[in-house]
C-alpha positions in Angstrom: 52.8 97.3 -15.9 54.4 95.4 -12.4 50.6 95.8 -10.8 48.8 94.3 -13.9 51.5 91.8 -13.9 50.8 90.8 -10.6 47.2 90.9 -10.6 47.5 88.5 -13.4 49.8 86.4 -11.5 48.1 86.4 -8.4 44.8 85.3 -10.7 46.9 82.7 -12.3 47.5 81.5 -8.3 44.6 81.2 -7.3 43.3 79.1 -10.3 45.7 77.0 -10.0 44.6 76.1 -6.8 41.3 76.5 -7.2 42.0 73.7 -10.1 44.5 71.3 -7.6 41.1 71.4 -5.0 39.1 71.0 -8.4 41.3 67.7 -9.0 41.4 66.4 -5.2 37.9 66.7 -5.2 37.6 64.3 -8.2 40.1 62.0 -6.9 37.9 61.8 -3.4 34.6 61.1 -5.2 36.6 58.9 -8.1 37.7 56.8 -5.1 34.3 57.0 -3.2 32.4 55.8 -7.0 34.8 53.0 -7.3 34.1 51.8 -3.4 30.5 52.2 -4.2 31.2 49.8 -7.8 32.7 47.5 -5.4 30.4 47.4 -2.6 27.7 47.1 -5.0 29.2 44.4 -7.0 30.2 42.4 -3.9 26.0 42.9 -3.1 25.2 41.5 -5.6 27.7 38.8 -5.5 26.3 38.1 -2.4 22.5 38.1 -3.3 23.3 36.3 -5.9 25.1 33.4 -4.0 22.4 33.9 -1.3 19.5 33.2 -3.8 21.3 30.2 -5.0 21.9 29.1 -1.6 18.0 29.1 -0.8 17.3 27.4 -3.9 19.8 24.8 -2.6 18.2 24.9 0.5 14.5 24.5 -0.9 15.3 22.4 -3.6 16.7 19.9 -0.4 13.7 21.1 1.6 11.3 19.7 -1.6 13.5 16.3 -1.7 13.5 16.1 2.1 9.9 16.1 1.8 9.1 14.3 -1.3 10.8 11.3 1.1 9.1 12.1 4.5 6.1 12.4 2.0 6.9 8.9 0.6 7.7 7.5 3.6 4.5 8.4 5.5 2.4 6.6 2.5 5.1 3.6 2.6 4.5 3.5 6.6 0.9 3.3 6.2 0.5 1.0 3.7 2.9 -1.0 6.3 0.2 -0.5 8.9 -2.8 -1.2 6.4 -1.5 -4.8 5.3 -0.5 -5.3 9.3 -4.4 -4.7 10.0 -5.3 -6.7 7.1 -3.0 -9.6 8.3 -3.7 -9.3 11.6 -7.8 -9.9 10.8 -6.8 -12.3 8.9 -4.5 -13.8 11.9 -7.6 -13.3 14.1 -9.8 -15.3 11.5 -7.7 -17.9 10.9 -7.4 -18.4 15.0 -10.9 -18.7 15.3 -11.4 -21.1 12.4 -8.7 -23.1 14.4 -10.4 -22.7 17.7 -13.9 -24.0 16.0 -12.5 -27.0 14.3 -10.8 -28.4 17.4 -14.2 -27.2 19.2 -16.3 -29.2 16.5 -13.6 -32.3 16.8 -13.6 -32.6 20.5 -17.6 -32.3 20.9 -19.2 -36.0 21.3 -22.2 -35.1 18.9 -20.1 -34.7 15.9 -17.7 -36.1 14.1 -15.2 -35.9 11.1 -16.4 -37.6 8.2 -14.6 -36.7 5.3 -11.5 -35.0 4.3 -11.2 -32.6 1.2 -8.1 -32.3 -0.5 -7.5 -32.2 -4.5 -4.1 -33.5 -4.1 -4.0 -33.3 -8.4 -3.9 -29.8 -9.2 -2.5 -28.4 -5.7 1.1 -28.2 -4.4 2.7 -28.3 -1.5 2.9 -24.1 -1.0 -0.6 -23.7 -2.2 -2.3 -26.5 -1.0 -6.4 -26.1 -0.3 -8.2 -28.9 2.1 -10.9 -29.0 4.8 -13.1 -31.1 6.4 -16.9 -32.0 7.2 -18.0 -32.4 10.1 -21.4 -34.2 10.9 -24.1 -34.2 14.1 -24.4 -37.3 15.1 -27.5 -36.9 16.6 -29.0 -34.5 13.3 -28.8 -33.3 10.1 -26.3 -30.2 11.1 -22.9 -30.4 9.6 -19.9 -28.1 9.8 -18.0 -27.2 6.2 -13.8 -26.1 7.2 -11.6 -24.8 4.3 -8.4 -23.9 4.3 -5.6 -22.3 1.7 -8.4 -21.6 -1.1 -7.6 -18.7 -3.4 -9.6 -16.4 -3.8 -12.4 -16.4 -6.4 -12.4 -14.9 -9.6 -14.8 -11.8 -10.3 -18.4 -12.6 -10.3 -17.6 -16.0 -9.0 -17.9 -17.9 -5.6 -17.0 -21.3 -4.1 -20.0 -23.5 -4.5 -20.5 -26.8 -1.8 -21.8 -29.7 -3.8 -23.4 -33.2 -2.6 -22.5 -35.5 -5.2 -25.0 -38.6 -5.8 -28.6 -39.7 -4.0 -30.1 -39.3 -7.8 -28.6 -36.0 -8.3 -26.3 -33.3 -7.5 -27.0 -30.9 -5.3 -25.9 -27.5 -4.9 -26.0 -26.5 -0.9 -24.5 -23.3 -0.5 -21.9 -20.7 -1.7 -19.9 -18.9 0.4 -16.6 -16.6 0.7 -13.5 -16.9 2.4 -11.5 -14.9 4.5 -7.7 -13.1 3.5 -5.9 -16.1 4.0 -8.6 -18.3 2.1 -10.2 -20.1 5.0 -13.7 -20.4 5.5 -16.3 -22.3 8.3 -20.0 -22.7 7.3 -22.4 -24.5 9.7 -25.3 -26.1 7.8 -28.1 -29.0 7.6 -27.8 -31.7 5.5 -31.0 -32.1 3.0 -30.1 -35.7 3.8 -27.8 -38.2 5.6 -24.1 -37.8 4.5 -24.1 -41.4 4.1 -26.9 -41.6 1.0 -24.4 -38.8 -1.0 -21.1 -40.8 -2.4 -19.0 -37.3 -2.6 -18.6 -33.6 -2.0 -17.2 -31.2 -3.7 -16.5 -27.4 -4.2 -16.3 -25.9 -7.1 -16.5 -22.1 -8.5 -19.6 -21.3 -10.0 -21.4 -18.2 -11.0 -22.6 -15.7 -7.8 -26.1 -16.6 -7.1 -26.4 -18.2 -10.9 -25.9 -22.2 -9.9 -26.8 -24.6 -12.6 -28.2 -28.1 -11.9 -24.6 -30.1 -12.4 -21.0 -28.0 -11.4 -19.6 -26.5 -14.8 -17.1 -24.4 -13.0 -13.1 -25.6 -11.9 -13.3 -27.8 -9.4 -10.8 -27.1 -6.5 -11.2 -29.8 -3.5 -13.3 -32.6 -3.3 -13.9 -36.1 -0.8 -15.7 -39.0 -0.4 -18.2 -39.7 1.6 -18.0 -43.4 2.7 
């Protein structure tokens, strides 16, 4: 009876601590699951404040260069209308350069000044001069601060008078609405009483000016 006794006591021992290392052996890998839990959840704390962080970041990147995007087309549309004003500079020095050419030279002179003082104003006023060999029929046209045309139209140069009117040229003008034409006179300036320019159809000129009239002169 004392050995069974103690064989059964010496079994409940050793289950017991067979059960306490059982338990510490839970405790260990409770501990180690709930340091994995947290790792893991501060992971994907992380990624997820990471991602948002690069979409931050890109979503600046995309604005950053949505404006260096914007401000590349801005800078050359700056340099387009610089070019286009400084032909039109360039243009408008030359037409200066010829008319005090043309006014200096002994074999011409200024004969008439065009103006349509009526329907212009001070900011958008359009005038030019002719300009006539003295010794032939060539002639110089100069305008200045015309607008320019509408569609399918063009400034026409008119002799008004000598039995009829008559339609010598058309011709275009520059960025700033200046414009030099050399031509001949189909007769003396004297035997016309006026000139004027109008805007008539391209290449579709009628016998008499129908269009709007924008600068005109006399000629004696």
């Amino acid at each position: 009876m004392l050995v069974v006794v103690g064989v059964i006591t010496a079994q409940n021992n050793r289950l017991s601590n067979e059960i306490g290392a059982l338990r510490s052996e839970l405790t260990a890998e409770s501990t180690a699951i709930a340091s994995i839990k947290t790792e893991l959840f501060t992971a994907i704390t992380d990624s997820d404040t990471m991602v948002a962080s690069m979409k931050t970041e890109m979503d600046q990147m995309e604005n950053d260069f949505g404006a260096t995007t914007e401000m590349v087309v801005h800078q050359e549309e700056m340099v387009s209308e610089l070019a286009t004003a400084n032909v039109a500079l360039r243009q408008a020095l030359r037409d200066q350069s010829w008319l005090t050419y043309v006014a200096m030279r002994e074999d011409y002179q200024l004969t008439s000044w065009l103006a349509n003082s009526e329907t212009s104003t001070p900011e958008t006023a359009a005038s030019g001069l002719i300009a006539v060999s003295v010794v032939d029929d060539k002639a110089v046209l100069q305008v200045q601060g015309l607008e320019q045309p509408q569609p399918g139209f063009a400034y026409t140069f008119w002799l008004m008078g000598n039995d009829a009117p008559r339609p010598v040229f058309q011709f275009e003008v520059s960025e700033i609405g200046s414009a030099n034409v050399a031509f001949l006179l189909p007769a003396p300036l004297f035997t016309y009483t006026s000139v004027m320019i109008t805007q008539e159809r391209l290449n579709a000129i009628g016998r008499n000016p129908s269009g709007t009239m924008v600068i005109s002169a006399e000629t004696n």
